[in-house]
N, C-alpha and C positions, 0 to 999 in steps of 0.2 A: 544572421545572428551576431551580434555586436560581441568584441571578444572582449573575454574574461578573466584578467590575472588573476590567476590565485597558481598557489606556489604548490608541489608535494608536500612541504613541511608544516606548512598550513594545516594542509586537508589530514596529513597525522596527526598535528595536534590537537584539531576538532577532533579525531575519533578516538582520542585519549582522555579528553573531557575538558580542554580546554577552551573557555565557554568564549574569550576574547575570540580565538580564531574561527569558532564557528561563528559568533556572529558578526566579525570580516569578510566570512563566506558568503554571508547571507546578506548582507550588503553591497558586496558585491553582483550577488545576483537579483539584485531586485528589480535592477532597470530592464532586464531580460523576461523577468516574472511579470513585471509591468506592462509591459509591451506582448507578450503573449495574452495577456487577460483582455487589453484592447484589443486585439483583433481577431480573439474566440469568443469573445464573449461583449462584444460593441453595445448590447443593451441593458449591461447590466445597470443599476444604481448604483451610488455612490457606496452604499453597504454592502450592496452584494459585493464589490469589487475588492472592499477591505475583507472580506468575509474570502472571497478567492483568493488573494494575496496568501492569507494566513492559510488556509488549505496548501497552495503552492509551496511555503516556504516549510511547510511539515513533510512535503514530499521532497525538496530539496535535502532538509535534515538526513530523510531516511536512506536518501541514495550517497553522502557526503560518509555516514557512516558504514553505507556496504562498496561502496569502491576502493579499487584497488589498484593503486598506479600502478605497482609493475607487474600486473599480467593483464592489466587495461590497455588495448591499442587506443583508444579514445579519450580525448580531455573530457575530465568531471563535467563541462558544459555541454559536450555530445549528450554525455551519459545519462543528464540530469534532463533536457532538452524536452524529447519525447513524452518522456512520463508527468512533465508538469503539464505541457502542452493537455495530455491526454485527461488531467486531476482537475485541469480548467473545464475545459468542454462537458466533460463527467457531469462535474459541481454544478455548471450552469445549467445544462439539463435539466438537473434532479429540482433546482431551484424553483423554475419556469415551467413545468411538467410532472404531471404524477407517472412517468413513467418510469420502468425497472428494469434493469440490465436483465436479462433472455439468459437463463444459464447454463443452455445447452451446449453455447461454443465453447464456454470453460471444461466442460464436462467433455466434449469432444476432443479437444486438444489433450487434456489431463490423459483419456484412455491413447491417445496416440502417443504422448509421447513414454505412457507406461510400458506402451507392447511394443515399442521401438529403445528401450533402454535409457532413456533419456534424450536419443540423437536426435535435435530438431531438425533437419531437415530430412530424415527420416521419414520423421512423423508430418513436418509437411506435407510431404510428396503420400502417405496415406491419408490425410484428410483431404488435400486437394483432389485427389482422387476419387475421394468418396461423394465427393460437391459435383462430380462433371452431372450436370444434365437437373440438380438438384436445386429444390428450392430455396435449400439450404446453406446456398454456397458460400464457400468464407476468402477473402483476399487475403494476400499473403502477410500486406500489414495489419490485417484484426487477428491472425494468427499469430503473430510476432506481440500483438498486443493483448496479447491473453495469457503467450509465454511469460513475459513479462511478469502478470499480476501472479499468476502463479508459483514464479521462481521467487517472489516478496515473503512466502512466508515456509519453513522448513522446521522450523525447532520447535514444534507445536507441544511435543513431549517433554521439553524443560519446565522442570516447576517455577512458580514463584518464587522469592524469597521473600515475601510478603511479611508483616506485622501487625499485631493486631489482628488477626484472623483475617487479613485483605490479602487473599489469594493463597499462603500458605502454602501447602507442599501440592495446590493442584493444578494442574497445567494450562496451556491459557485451552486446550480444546474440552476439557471440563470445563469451562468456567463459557464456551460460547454455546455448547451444547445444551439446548434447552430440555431441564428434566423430562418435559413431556412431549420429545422429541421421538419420531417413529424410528432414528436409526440410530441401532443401539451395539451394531458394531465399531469396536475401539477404533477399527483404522477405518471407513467407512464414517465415524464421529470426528476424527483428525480432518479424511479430507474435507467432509463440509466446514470445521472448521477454517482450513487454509481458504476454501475459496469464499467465505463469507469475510474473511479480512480484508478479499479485495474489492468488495462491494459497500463495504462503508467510509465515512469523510476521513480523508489523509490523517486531520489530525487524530481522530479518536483511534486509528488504526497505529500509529505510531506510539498514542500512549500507551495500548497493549503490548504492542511488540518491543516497546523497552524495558517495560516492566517482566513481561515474560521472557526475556531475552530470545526473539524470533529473529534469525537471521540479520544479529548485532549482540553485542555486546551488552550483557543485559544490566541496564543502567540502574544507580540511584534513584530515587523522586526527583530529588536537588539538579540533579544534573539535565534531567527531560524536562522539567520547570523551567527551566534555563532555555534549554533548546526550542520550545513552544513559546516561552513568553507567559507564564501564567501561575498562579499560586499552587502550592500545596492540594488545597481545597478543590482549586478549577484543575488541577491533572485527574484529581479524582473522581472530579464529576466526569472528564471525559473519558476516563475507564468504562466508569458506571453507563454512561450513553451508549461508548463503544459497542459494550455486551451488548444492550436494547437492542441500537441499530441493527445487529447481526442475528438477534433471533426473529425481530420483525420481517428482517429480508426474508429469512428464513420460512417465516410463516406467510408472508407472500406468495412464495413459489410452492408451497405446500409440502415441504421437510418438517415441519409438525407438527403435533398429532391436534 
């Protein structure tokens, strides 16, 4: 992995909103973002690749604003590594294939690591457990890569602060839950919401989670326009997609009604 200066003072003042150092950050990592896309993704087209890039550099955003140097043993590059790696291969899939992430391993790990307190190896050591001899069995890296998508979304209960009646005082797991949806328990309607954040595109998942303030700081428009690269108009459409995305997964896997 080719190394990557970027400073601590930097990476704060991207996550204070200043848009120069984030996009230093993100210039910095693009020949890393680059290089990952060719060799997970070798057949893509020239479009897909820009289309990956921009996915990648929204998952780079999301992690530049939830890292934290000093209780991170890892440089932002570790940190950031994995989960683009992971938002390429995803993207490409989904591109090339009508296939759907299986929600059972999120749904597994979520009850393990509920009845274990949050301790992930814990909760490893109960799902691995429960895989011996199973057809179901999970490696310890798709566990670790489920933790992950899981621990991306937390403040699902903070409202909008929305205008013009664009989200207003409702939360983003109101706003993914589809009315005609079979579960109609609040927390139960949270966690589908959190785990359908991690099944739709970086970017549209980022537009919500800034806008709803999920496990960041809940931005501006101005400021995530910034951060995405895109107008007023095109954050809004990717709100508006986000939501679709996440209830069509939804109605995929047969969550509703």
């Amino acid at each position: 992995m080719p190394r990557i200066e970027i400073t601590d003072a930097q990476i704060t003042a991207a996550q204070t909103g200043d848009q120069d150092a984030m996009w230093a950050i993100v210039q910095a990592f693009d020949p890393m973002m680059s290089n990952i896309i060719r060799t997970s993704a070798p057949s893509a087209s020239a479009t897909d690749v820009e289309d990956l890039l921009q996915e990648a550099r929204a998952v780079l955003t999301q992690h530049v604003h939830d890292y934290d140097s000093e209780s991170s043993s890892a440089a932002l590059s570790s940190f950031v590594y994995r989960a683009v790696r992971r938002t390429v291969q995803e993207t490409h899939v989904s591109m090339t294939s009508a296939i759907t992430v299986e929600p059972g391993a999120a749904l597994r790990v979520k009850r393990a690591l509920w009845e274990h307190a949050g301790n992930i190896e814990e909760a490893w050591a109960s799902v691995s457990a429960e895989s011996v001899g199973s057809r179901n069995s999970m490696s310890r890296e798709r566990f670790m890569a489920t933790v992950e998508g899981l621990a991306s979304t937390e403040s699902l209960d903070a409202p909008a602060a929305g205008e013009d009646g664009d989200g207003g005082s409702l939360t983003l797991a109101d706003v993914l839950a589809d009315p005609n949806t079979q579960v109609t328990d609040p927390i139960e309607r949270r966690d589908l919401a959190r785990w359908l954040m991690t099944q739709i595109p970086a970017r549209q998942a980022l537009a919500l989670r800034a806008f709803y303030g999920v496990n960041m700081t809940q931005q501006e428009d101005r400021q995530t326009c910034a951060d995405l690269g895109v107008s007023g108009a095109a954050l809004r459409q990717l709100r508006s997609k986000g939501t679709k995305s996440a209830r069509s997964v939804a109605t995929t896997h047969g969550l509703a009604a």
